[in-house]
C-alpha positions, 0 to 999 in steps of 0.5 A, spaced: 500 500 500 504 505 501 508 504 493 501 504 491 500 497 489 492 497 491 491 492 487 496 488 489 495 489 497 488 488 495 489 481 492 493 480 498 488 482 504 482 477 500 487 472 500 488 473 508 481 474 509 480 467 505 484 463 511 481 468 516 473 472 515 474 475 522 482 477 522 479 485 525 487 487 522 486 485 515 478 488 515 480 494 517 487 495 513 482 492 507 477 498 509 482 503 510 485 501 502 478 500 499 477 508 502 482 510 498 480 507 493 474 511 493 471 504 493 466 506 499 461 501 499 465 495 500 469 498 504 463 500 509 462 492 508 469 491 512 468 497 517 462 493 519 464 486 519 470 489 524 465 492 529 462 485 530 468 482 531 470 488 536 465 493 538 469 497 541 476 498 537 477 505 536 474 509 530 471 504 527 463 507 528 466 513 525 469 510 519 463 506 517 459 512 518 464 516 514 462 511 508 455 511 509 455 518 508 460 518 502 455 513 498 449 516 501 446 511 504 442 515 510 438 508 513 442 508 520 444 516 520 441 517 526 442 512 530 450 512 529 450 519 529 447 518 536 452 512 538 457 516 536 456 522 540 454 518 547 461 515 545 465 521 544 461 523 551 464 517 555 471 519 553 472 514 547 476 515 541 469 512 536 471 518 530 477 521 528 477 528 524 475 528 517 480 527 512 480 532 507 
């Protein structure tokens, strides 16, 4: 990923994730790519499937909101915004700053 090899980290990440579905580093460096890519809707898919793998991992709620928004998928809008902030509140790190 950093000598912007996307393709080739993706391939490598899917065949990480074929041995193990619920590796939450993979998911995440997975997510985290696929933004980049601008590929928002799959990457959404990783942050979720990293939430239930572990619900209190720093700044996947954040993540997963900021691809829904990208995609414009507004169907959790309100309860996420809410978690978030409830989350913020309680001292936990659940969303980073906005990438510019």
């Amino acid at each position: 990923m950093k000598h912007g090899r996307y393709s080739e980290a993706l391939a490598s990440l899917d065949r990480i994730l074929g041995l193990e579905p619920a590796h939450l580093d993979t998911l995440i460096a997975r997510a985290s790519l696929l933004t980049g890519m601008k590929r928002y809707e799959e990457a959404g898919h990783d942050y979720q499937k990293a939430l239930t793998v572990a619900p209190d991992y720093p700044y996947l709620r954040g993540d997963l909101l900021q691809c829904r928004l990208y995609c414009c998928d507004w169907r959790f809008l309100e309860e996420q915004k809410q978690s978030i902030a409830s989350e913020l509140l309680a001292g936990n790190a659940s969303h980073g700053p906005w990438p510019t």
